[in-house]
py3Dmol code that shows the C-alpha trace and the ligand (Angstrom):
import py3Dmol

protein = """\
ATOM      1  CA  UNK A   1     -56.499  21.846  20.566  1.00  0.00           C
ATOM      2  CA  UNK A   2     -54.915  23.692  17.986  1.00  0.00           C
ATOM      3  CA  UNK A   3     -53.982  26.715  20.522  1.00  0.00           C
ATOM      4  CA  UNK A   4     -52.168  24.057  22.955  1.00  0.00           C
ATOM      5  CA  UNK A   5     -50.461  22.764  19.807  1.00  0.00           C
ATOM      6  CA  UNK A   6     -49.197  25.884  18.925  1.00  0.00           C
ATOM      7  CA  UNK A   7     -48.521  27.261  22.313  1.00  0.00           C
ATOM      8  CA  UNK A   8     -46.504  23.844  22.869  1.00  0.00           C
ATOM      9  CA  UNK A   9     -44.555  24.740  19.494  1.00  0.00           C
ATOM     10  CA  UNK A  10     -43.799  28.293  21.030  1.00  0.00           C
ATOM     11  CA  UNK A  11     -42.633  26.757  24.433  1.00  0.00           C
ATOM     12  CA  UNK A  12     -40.313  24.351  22.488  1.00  0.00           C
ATOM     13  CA  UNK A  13     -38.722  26.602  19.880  1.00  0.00           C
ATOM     14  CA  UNK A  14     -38.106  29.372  23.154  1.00  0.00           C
ATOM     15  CA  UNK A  15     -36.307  26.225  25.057  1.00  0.00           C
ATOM     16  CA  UNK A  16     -34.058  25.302  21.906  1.00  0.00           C
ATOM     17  CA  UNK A  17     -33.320  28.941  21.712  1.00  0.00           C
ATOM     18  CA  UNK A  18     -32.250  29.833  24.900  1.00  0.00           C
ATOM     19  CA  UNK A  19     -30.502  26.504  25.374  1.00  0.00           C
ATOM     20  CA  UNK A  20     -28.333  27.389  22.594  1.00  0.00           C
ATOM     21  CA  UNK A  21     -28.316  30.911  23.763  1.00  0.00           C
ATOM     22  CA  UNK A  22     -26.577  29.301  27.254  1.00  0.00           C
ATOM     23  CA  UNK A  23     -24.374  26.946  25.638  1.00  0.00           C
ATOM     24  CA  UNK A  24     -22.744  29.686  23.429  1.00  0.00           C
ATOM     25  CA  UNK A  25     -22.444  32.494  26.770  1.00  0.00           C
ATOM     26  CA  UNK A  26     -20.418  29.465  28.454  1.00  0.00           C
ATOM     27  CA  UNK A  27     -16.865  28.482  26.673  1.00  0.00           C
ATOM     28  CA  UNK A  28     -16.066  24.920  26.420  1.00  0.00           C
ATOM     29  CA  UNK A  29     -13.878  24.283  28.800  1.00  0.00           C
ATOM     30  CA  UNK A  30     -16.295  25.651  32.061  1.00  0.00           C
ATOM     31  CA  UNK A  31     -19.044  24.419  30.600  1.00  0.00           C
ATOM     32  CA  UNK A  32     -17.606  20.764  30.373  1.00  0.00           C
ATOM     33  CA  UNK A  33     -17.829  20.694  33.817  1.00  0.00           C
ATOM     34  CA  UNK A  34     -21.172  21.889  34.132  1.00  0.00           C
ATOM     35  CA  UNK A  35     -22.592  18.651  33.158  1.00  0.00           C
ATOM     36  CA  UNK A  36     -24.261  16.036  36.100  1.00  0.00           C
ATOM     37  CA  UNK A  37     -22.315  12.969  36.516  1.00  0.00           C
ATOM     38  CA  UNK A  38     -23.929  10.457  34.547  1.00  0.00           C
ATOM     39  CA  UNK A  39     -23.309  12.429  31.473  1.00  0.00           C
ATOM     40  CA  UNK A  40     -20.187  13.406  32.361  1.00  0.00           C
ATOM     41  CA  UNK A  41     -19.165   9.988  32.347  1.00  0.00           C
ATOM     42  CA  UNK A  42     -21.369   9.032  28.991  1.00  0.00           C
ATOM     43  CA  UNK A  43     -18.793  11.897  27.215  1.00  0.00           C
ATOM     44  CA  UNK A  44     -15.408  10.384  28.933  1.00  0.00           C
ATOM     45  CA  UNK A  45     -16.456   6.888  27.701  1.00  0.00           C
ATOM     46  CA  UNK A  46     -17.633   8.171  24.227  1.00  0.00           C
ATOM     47  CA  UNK A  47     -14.444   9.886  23.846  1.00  0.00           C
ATOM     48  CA  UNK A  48     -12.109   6.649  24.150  1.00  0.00           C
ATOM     49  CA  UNK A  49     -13.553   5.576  20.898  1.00  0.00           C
ATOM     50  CA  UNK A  50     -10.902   5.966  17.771  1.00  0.00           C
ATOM     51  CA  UNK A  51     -11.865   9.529  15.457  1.00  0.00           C
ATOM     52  CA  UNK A  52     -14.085  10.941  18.753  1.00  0.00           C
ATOM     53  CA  UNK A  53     -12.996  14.263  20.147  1.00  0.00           C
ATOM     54  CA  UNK A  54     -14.497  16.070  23.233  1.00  0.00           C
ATOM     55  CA  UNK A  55     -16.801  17.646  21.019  1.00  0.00           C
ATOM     56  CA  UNK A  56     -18.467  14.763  18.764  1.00  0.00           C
ATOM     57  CA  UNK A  57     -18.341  13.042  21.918  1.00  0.00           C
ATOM     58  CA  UNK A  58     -20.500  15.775  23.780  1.00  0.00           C
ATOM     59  CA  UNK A  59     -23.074  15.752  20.531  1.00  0.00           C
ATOM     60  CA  UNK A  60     -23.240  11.973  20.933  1.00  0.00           C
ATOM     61  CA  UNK A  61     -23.994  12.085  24.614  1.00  0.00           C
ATOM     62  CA  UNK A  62     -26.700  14.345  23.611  1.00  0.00           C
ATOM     63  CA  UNK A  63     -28.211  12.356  21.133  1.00  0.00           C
ATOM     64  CA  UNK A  64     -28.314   9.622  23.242  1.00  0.00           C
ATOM     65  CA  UNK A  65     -29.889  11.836  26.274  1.00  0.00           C
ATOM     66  CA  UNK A  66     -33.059  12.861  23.591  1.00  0.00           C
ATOM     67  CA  UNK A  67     -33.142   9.505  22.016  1.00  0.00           C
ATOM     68  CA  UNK A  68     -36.353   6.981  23.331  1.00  0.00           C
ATOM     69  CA  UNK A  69     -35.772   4.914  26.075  1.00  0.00           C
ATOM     70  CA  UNK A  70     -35.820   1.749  23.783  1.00  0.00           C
ATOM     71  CA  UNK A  71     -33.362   3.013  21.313  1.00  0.00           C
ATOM     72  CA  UNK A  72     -30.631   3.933  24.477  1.00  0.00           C
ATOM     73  CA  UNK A  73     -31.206   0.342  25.753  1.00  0.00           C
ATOM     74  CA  UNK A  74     -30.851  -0.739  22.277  1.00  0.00           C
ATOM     75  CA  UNK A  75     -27.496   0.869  22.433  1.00  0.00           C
ATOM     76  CA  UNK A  76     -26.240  -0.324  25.760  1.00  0.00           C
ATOM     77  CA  UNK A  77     -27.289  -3.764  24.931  1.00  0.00           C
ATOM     78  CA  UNK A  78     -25.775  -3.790  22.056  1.00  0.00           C
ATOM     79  CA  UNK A  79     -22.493  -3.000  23.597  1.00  0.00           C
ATOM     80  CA  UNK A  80     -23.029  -5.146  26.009  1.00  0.00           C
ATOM     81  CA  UNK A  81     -23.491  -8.102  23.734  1.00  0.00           C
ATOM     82  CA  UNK A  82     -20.344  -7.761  21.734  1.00  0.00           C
ATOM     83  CA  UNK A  83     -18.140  -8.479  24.845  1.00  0.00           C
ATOM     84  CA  UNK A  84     -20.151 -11.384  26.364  1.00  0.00           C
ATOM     85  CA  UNK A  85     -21.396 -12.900  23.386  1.00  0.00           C
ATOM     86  CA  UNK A  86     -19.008 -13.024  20.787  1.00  0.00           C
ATOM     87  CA  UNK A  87     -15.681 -14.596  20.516  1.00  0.00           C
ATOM     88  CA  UNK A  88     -12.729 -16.109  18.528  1.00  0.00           C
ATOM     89  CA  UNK A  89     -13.282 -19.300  16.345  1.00  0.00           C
ATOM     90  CA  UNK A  90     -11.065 -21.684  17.739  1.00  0.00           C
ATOM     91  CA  UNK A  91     -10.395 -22.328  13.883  1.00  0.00           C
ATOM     92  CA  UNK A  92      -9.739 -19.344  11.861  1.00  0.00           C
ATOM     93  CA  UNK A  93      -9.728 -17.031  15.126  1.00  0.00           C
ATOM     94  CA  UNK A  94     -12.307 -15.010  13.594  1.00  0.00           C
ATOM     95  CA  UNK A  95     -14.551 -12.808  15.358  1.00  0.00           C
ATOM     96  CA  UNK A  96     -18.018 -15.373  15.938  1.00  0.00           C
ATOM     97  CA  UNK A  97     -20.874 -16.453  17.881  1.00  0.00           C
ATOM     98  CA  UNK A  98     -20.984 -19.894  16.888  1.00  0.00           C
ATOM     99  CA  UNK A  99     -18.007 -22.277  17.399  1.00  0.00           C
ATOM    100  CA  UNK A 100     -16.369 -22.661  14.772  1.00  0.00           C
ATOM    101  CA  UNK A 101     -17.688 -19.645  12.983  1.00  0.00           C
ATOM    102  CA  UNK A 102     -19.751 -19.913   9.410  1.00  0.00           C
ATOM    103  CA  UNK A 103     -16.923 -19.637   6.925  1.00  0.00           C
ATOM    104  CA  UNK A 104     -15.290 -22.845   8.704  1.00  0.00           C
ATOM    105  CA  UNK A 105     -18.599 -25.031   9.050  1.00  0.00           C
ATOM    106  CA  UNK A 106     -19.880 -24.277   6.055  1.00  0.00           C
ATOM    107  CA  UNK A 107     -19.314 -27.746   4.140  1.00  0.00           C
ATOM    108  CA  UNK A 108     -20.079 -25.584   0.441  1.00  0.00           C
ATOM    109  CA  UNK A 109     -16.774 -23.805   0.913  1.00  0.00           C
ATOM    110  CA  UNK A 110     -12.846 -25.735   0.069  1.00  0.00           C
ATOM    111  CA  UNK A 111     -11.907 -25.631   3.626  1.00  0.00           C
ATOM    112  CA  UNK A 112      -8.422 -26.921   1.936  1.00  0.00           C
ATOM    113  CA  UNK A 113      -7.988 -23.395   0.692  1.00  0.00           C
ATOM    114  CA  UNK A 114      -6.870 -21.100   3.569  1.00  0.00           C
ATOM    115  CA  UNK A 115      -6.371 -17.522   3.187  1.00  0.00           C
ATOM    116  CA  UNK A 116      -4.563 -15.525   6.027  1.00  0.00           C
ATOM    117  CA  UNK A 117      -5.433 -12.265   6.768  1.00  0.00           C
ATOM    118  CA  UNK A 118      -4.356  -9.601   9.701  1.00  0.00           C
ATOM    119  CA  UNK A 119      -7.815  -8.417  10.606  1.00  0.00           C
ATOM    120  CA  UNK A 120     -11.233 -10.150  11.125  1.00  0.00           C
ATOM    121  CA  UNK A 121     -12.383  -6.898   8.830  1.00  0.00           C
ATOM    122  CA  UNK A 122     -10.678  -8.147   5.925  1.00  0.00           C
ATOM    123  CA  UNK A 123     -12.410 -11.000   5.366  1.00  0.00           C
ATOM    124  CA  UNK A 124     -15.476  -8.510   4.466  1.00  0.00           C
ATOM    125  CA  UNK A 125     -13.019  -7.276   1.623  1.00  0.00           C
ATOM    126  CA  UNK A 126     -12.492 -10.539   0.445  1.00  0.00           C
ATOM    127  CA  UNK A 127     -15.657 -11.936   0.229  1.00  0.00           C
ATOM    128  CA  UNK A 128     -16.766  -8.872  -1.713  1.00  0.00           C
ATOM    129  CA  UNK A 129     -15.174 -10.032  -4.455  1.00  0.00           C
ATOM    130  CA  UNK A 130     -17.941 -12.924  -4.047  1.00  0.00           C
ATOM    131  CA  UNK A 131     -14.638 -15.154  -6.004  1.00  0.00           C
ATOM    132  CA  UNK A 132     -12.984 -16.783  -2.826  1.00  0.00           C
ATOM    133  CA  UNK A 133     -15.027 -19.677  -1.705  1.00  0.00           C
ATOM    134  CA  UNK A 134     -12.089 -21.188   0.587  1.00  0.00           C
ATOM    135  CA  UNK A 135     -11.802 -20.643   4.585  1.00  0.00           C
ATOM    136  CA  UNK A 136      -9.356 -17.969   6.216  1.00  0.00           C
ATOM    137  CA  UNK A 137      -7.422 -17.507   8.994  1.00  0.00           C
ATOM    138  CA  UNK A 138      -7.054 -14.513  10.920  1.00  0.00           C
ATOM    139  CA  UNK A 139      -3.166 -12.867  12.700  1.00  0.00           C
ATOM    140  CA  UNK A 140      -5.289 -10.104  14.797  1.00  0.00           C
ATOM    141  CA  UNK A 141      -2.424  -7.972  13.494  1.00  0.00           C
ATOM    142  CA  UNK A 142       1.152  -7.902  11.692  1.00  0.00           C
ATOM    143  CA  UNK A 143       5.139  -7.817  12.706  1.00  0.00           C
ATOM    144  CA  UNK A 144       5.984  -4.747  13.628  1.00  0.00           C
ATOM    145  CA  UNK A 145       9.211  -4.323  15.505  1.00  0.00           C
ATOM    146  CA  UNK A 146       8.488  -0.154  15.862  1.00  0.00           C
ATOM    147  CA  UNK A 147       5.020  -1.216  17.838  1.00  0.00           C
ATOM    148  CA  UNK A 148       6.788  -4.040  19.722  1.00  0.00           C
ATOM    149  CA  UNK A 149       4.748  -6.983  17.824  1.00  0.00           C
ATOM    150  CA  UNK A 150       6.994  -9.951  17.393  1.00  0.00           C
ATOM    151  CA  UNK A 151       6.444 -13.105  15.271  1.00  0.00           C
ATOM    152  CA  UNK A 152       5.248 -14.915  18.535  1.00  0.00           C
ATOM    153  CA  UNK A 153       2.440 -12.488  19.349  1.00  0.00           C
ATOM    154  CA  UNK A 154       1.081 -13.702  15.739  1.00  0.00           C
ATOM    155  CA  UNK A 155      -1.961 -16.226  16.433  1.00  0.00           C
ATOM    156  CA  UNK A 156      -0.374 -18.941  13.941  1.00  0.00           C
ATOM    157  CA  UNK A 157      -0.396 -22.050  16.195  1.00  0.00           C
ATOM    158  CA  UNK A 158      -4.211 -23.044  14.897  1.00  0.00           C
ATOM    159  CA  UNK A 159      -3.024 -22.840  11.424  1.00  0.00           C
ATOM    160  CA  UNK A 160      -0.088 -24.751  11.615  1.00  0.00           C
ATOM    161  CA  UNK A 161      -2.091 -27.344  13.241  1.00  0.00           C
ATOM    162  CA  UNK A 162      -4.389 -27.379  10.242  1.00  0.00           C
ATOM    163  CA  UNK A 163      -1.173 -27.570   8.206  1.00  0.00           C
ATOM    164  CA  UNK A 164       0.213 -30.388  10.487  1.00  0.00           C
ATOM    165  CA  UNK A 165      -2.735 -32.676  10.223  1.00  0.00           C
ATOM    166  CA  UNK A 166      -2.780 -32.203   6.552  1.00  0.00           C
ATOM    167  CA  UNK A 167      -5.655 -30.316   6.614  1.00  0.00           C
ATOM    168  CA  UNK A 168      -4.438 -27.750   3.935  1.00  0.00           C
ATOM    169  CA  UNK A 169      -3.807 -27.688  -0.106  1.00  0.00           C
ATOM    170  CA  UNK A 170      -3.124 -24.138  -0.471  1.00  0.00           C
ATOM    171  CA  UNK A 171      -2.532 -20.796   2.066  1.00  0.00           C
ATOM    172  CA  UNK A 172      -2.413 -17.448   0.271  1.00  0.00           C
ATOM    173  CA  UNK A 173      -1.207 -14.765   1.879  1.00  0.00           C
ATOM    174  CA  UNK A 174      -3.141 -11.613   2.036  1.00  0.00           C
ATOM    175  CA  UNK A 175      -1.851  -9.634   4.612  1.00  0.00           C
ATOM    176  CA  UNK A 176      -1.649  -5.778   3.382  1.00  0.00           C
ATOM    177  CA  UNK A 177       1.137  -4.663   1.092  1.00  0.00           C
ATOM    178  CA  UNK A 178       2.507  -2.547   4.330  1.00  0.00           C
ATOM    179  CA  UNK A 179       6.101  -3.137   5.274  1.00  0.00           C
ATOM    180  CA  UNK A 180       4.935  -5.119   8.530  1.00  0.00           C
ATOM    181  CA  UNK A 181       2.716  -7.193   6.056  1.00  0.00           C
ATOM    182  CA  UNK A 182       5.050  -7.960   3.669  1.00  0.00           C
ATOM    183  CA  UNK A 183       7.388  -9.027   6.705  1.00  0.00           C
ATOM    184  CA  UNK A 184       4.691 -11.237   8.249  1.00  0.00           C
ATOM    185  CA  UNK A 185       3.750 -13.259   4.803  1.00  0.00           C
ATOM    186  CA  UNK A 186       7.554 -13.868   4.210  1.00  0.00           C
ATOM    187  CA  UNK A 187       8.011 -14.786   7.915  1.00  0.00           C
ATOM    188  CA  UNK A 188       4.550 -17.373   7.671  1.00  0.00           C
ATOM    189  CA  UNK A 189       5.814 -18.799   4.430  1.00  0.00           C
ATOM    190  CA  UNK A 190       8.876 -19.558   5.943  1.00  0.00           C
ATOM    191  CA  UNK A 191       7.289 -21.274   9.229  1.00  0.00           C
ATOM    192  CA  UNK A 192       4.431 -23.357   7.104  1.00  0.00           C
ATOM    193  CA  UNK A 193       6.384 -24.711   4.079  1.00  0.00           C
ATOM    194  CA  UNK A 194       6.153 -28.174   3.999  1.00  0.00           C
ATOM    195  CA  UNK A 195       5.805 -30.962   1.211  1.00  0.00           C
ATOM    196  CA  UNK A 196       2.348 -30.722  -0.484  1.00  0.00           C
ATOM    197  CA  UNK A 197       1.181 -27.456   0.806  1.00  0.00           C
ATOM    198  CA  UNK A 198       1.683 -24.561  -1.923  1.00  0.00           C
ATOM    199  CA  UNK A 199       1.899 -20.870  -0.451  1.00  0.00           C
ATOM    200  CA  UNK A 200       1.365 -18.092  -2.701  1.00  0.00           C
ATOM    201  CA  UNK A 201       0.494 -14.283  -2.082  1.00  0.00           C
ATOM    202  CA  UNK A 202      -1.726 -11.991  -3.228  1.00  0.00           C
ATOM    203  CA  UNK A 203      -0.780  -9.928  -5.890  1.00  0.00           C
ATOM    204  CA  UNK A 204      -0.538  -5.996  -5.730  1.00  0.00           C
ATOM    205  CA  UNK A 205      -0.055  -3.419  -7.925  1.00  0.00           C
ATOM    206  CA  UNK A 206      -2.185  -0.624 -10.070  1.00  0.00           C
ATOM    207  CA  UNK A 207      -5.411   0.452  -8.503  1.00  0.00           C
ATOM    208  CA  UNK A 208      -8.439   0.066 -10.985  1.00  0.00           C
ATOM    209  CA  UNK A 209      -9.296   3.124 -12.311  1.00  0.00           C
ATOM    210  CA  UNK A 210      -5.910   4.775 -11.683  1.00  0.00           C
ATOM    211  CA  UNK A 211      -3.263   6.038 -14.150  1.00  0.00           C
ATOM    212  CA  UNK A 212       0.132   4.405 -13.908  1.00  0.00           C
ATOM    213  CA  UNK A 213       1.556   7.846 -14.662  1.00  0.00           C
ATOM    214  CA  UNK A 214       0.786   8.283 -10.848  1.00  0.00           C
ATOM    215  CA  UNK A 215       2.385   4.820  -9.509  1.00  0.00           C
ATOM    216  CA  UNK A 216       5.103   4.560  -7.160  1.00  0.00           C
ATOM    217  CA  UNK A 217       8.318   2.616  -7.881  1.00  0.00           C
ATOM    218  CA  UNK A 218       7.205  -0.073  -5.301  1.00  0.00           C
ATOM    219  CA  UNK A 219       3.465  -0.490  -6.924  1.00  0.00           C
ATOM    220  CA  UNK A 220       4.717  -0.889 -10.005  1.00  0.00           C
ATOM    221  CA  UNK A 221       7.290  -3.388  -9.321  1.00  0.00           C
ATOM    222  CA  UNK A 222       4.323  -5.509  -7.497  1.00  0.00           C
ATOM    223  CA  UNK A 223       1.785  -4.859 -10.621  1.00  0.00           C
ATOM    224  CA  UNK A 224       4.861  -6.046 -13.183  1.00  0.00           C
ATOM    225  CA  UNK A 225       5.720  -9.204 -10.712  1.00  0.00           C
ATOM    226  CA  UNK A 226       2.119  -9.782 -10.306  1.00  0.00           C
ATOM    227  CA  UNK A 227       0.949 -10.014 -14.076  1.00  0.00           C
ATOM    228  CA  UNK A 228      -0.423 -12.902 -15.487  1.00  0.00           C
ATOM    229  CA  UNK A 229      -0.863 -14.620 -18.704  1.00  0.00           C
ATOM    230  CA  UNK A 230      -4.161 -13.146 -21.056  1.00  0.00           C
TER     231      UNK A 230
END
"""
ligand_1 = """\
1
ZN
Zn -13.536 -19.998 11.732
"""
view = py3Dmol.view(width=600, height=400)
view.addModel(protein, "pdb")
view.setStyle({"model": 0}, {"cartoon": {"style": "trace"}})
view.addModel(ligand_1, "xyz")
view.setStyle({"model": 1}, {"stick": {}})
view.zoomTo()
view.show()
């Protein structure tokens, strides 16, 4: 038993070897298209995703071509699962399963307290702080004239029904201190004002931990207009 083991060991480390042996001989380019179809096609697909290049997208398909047959049905299922099952709240337009999604059913949290964010991804940030317990509503992006997004490709019209039916005390605006979010809160506040409904905006300024030595004009501007009373 021990000999097979061994002998198995032997037959294993020789494959690795000379597999790495005949990836090196080949460049990259001829032997890209080497590979059978299937994976091929794995590495084109892998290599659409954002921050993968031909290569990472090659050790990927790899991976994936060793891993157990559960784990790459895991994977595909997975994928498969975020386009068919999940979609926007018809509230907040956050990413969900359930209709409306758990920040806007859950009775425990002001639902009179809206804050509007660009991303779905930002709530995360948010509720990190553990210190919002309001509901949110999400652009799925910013104004930005240099990428073509105009004020009506915003996804406000759920909000301002909200605000319409008097639905909403406060909305604080926490789209990012970017250019295209500082035009997007101005452009909101100016589309929701109405009596009874107060609009504020997050306030920006001096990273904790930093050194205001280090601040740019614009930061410190936004930390001094942002300061409160101690
Ligand atoms: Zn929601």
């Amino acid at each position: 038993m021990e000999r097979a083991d061994g002998f198995n060991l032997q037959i294993t480390k020789l494959t690795n070897y000379k597999f790495t042996q005949f990836t090196r001989s080949l460049n990259y380019k001829s032997f890209m298209s080497k590979f059978a179809e299937p994976m091929t096609r794995l590495i084109d697909e892998l290599k659409k995703l954002p921050g993968v290049g031909s290569k990472s997208a090659q050790r990927l398909a790899f991976h994936i071509l060793r891993s157990s047959e559960e784990d790459a049905e895991a994977l595909a299922a997975a994928v498969r699962d975020v386009k068919a099952k999940l979609r926007l709240c018809t509230v907040c337009n956050n990413i969900t399963d359930v209709d409306p999604c758990v920040y806007c059913s859950n009775p425990t949290r002001n639902q009179r307290l809206v804050c509007v964010v660009e991303e779905p991804t930002n709530i995360a940030a948010i509720e990190k702080t553990r210190h919002f317990n309001g509901a949110y509503h999400v652009l799925h992006g910013s104004i930005s004239p240099l990428h073509g997004v105009g004020p009506e490709q915003l996804r406000l019209s759920n909000l301002m029904r909200r605000i319409d039916a008097g639905e909403v005390d406060e909305v604080i605006l926490a789209t990012n201190p970017t250019v295209e979010g500082e035009a997007t809160a101005v452009y909101i506040s100016q589309q929701i004002r109405r009596p009874g409904v107060k609009v504020t905006r997050i306030a920006t300024g001096i990273p904790v931990g930093s050194d205001i030595e280090y601040a740019d004009e614009v930061t410190m501007l936004k930390a001094m207009e942002g300061r409160r009373e101690l």
